[in-house]
C-alpha positions, 0 to 999 in steps of 0.5 A, a space after each residue: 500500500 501507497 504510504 502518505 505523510 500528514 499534517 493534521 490539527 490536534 485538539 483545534 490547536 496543535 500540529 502534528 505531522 506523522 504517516 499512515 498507510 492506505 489505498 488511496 487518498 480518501 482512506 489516508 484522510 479517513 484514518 487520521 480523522 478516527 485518529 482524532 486529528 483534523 488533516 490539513 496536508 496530505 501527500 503520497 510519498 513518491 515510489 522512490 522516496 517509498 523505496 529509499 525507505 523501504 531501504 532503509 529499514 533492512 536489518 541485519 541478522 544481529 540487528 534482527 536480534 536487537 529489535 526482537 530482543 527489546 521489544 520482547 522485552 517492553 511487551 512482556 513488561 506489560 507495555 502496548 506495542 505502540 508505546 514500546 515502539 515509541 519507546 524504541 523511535 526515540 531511545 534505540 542505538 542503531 538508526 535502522 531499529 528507530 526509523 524501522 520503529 517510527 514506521 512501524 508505530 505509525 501504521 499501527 496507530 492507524 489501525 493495521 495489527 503488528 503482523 500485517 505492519 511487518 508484512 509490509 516489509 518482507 525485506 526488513 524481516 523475512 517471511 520466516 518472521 512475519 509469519 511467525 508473528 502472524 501465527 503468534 498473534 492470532 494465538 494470542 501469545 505475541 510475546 512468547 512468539 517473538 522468544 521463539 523467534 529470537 531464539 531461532 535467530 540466535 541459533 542461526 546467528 551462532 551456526 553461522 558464525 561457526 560455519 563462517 569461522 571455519 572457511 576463515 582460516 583457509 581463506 586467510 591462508 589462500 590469501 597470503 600464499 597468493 601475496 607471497 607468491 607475488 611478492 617472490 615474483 616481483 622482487 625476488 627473482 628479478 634480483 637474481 635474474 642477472 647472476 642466473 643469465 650468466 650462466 652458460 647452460 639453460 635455465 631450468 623450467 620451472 626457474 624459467 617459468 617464474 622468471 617469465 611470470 615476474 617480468 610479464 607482471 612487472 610490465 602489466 602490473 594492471 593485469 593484477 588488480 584487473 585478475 582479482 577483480 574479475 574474480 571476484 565478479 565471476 565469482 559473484 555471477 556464478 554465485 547468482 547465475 542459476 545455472 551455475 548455482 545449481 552446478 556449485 552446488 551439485 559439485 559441494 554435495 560431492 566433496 568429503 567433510 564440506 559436504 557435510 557441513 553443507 548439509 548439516 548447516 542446512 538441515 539444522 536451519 531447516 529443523 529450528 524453523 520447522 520446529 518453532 513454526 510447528 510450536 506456534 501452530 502453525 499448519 504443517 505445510 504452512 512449517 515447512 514451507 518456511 523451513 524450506 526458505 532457510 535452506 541455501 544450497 539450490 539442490 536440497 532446497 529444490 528436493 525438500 520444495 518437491 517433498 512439501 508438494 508431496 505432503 500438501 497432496 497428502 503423503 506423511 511428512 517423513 514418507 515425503 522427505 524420505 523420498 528426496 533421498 537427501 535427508 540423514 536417516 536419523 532424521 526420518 526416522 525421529 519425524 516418523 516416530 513423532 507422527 506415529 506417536 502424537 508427540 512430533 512437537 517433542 521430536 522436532 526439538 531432539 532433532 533439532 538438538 541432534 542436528 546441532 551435536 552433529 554440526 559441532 562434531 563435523 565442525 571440529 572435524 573439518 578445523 583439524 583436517 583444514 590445519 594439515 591440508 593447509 600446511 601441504 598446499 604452503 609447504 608445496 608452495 614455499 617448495 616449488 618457490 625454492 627450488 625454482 631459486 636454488 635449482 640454477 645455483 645447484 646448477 652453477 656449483 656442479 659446473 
């Protein structure tokens, strides 16, 4: 809905000024009318204007976290959602969280419930929260709700660090074997170029090869900023590409250790929404549906999507996943026995804290086997630097 901002008389004397959300301007100036106010200027907010506000109100995961938190907090202290957000406009740390607040506080005091307001900015929350707070308000039970879901956004937070954290060392390393490369390249072999011409017989190759490289990048010097950036964009079009995707991910799936890491940082996101949803009441489809949002990887979420199809047309949830052939058996064979059972509520958290376990566990794995495989890919590299730099001086000895 278009959004216009006011001008208004408040008891025949004040001037205020705020926004509402309508479909048109007569609504617009009904709304503030059953607010008490007589308007006097009324405007819509160009699309850009709109858009730049919409911008604006984008939230990080932490910061995701910080409003949930706070206004937990006001609400379950008894305080109305507009006076708590109110309370956020005027006494929040980030800008985002007060602008995001003004908003918000806005179109509830003219009459929208707080799960609609946040429909209004998918891009800001997500569907997984706003649906989450749709199903907690029409329960009757916002507060405990938005516990949930900050708990859920913790522990996504906490994965993604974990994961994150991991990938960090043998980035870092990668890096600064590429800067030594560079270094040893553009200074150091060119030192030794003179003394290694005067010798009689060939240089050997790989000397040869390093030689070559260092001079062509010590004469296009361009070439290296033009080489990261281009990566970095294949990279990001690859990323984005569709089709490239599916393939990244497809070949991921295939790699010992990283592919369980994928797999079970997926499942783990997957799982805590699925459960928090189901808790909230939420239909089951409707759980998994919002679950399936939270998987990145293209393959498991296209098989978990087919799955969900396969569930809305009336086949068991772990009948349906055990058809993706993708999902870890331990897994299935919890949901079966929680829907055989009349308690998949209960099962849903012990595979939740199952998946968390095993998460762990493969994350220490993969830290101790990247120290080693790391300390091969330097040590390869620091041996074929020194051997390229010691070969022709072995070479001049012998003569």
């Amino acid at each position: 809905m278009p959004i216009f901002s006011y001008q208004a008389l408040k008891g025949g004397k004040e001037v205020v000024k705020g926004e509402v959300t309508a479909s048109n301007m007569k609504d617009a100036r009904d709304v503030i009318r059953k607010m008490g106010l007589v308007p006097t200027k009324i405007s819509e907010y160009s699309d850009v204007k709109t858009k730049k506000r919409q911008a604006v109100s984008s939230l990080s995961l932490n910061e995701k976290i910080d409003f949930i938190s706070t206004l937990q907090i006001l609400l379950s202290s008894g305080i109305p959602a507009v006076e708590s957000l109110m309370f956020m406009e005027q006494e929040a740390a980030k800008k985002k969280i007060r602008e995001l607040s003004k908003i918000l506080k806005t179109q509830i005091m003219a009459g929208s419930t707080f799960a609609d307001t946040l429909a209004r900015y998918p891009q800001a929350f997500g569907y997984i929260f706003i649906g989450l707070v749709k199903a907690g308000e029409e329960a009757g039970e916002l507060e405990k709700t938005l516990g949930r879901i900050k708990d859920l956004l913790t522990k996504q937070s906490n994965t993604k660090a974990k994961v994150i954290g991991t990938l960090m060392y043998p980035a870092f390393v990668i890096v600064l074997a590429c800067v030594i490369m560079l270094v040893m390249l553009l200074f150091v072999f060119p030192t030794f170029k003179e003394m290694f011409e005067q010798q009689e017989k060939a240089l050997p190759w790989i000397t040869q090869i390093m030689i070559n490289a260092g001079d062509f990048l010590k004469q296009f010097w361009y070439t290296i900023p033009i080489f990261i950036l281009g990566g970095a964009f294949l990279a990001y079009f690859s990323y984005n590409w569709k089709p490239s995707r599916e393939a990244i991910d497809k070949a991921i799936l295939k790699i010992p250790l990283l592919n369980n890491l994928v797999l079970y940082s997926n499942y783990s996101n997957f799982m805590s929404v699925f459960s928090v949803s189901y808790d909230a009441g939420i239909p089951i489809v409707d759980c998994l549906q919002l679950g399936v949002i939270t998987l990145t990887n293209t393959v498991l979420n296209q098989k978990i999507s087919n799955a969900i199809t396969k569930v809305s047309q009336g086949l068991q949830v772990s009948q349906a996943l055990k058809s993706t052939k993708v999902m870890p058996k331990m897994l299935l064979f919890m949901i079966a026995t929680g829907e055989q059972s009349g308690r998949l509520g209960d099962m849903l958290e012990k595979a939740v804290k199952f998946l968390d376990k095993t998460l762990d566990s493969i994350i220490d794995t993969v830290t101790k086997m990247i120290e080693p495989i790391m300390l091969i890919v330097i040590g390869s590299i620091v041996l074929t630097m020194a051997l390229a730099l010691y070969l022709p001086l072995f070479q001049s000895y012998q003569n």
